[in-house]
N, C-alpha and C positions, 0 to 999 in steps of 0.2 A: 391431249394426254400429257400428264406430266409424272417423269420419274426419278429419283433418285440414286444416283452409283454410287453406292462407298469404296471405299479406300479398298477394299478384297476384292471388288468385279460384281458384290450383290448389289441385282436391283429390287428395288421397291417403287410401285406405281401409287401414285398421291391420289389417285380420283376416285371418287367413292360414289356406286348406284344410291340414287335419292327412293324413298318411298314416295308414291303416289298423292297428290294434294285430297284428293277424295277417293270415298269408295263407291263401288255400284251395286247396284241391290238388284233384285227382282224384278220389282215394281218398275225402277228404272228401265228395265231394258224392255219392260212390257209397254213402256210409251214412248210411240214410233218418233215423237216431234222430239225428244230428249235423245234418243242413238241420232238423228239427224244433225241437230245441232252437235251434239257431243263429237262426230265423224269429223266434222268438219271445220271445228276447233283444232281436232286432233291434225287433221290433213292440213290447216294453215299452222300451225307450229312444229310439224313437219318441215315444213315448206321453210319456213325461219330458219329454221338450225341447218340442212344442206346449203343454204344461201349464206350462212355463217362462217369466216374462217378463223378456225382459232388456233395460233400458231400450236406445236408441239414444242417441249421444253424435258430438258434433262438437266440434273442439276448432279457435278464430280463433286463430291465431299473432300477435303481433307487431304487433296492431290501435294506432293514431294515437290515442289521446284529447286534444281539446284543453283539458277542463277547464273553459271558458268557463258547462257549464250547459244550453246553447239548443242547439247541435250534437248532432243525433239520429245514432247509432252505427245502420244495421241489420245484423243477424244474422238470415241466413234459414236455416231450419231443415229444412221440410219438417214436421215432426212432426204434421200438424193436429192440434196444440192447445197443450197449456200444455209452458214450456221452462225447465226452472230452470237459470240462471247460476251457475258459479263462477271466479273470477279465480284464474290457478293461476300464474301469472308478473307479476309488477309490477317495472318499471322508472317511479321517479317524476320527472317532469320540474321538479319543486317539492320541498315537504318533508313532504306527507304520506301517508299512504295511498288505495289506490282507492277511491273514494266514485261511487259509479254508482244511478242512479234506475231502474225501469222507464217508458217515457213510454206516453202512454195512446194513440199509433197503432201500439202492439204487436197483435198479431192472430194465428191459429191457427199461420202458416207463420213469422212473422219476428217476432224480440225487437227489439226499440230498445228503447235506452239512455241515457239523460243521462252524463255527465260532468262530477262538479265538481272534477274535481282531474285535471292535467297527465301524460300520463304515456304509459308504452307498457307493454301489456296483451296476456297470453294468455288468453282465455276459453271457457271449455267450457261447453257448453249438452248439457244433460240433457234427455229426455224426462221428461215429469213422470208418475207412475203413478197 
């Protein structure tokens, strides 16, 4: 799953249901060796995707840093447990790069953040594996 939080608290979820690669007919399902095979297709690609892990991801749009240091950023997640951050958009309100700490009232559900450098940040947080 992947979502995105704007700046007001709305989210929006990026993953979109696919249609089906073919369709089935009649005919189809009136021949036993085509639902056999088909079953069984199905039950191995099944089987693939539970055996699959694909992290969960959120991505903060357009988050305020003020850079001062002391100001704790949270980012709640959901994930119980570890979140790895990446800054994927830097706007700096100074002249240098994002400079961000994790602060130690981070916890299973929610990252905080430090801030030593001024600025406005997109951040995506990863489920960590």
């Amino acid at each position: 799953m992947s979502a995105v939080v704007q700046p007001t608290g709305a989210v929006r979820t990026r993953d979109r249901a696919r249609e089906p690669d073919a369709n089935v007919t009649e005919r189809d399902v009136a021949d036993p060796a085509w639902m056999v095979r088909t079953l069984l297709r199905l039950m191995r690609d099944l089987a693939d995707l539970r055996r699959r892990w694909l992290p969960r991801r959120l991505t903060f749009r357009d988050r305020e840093l003020p850079g001062d240091g002391t100001t704790k950023i949270r980012l709640p997640h959901s994930f119980a447990g570890e979140a790895e951050y990446t800054v994927t958009r830097w706007r700096s309100g100074g002249a240098g790069p994002p400079h961000l700490e994790v602060h130690a009232d981070t916890d299973a559900n929610t990252l905080v953040l430090v801030s030593y450098e001024a600025g406005v940040a997109t951040i995506r947080l990863e489920e960590a594996g």
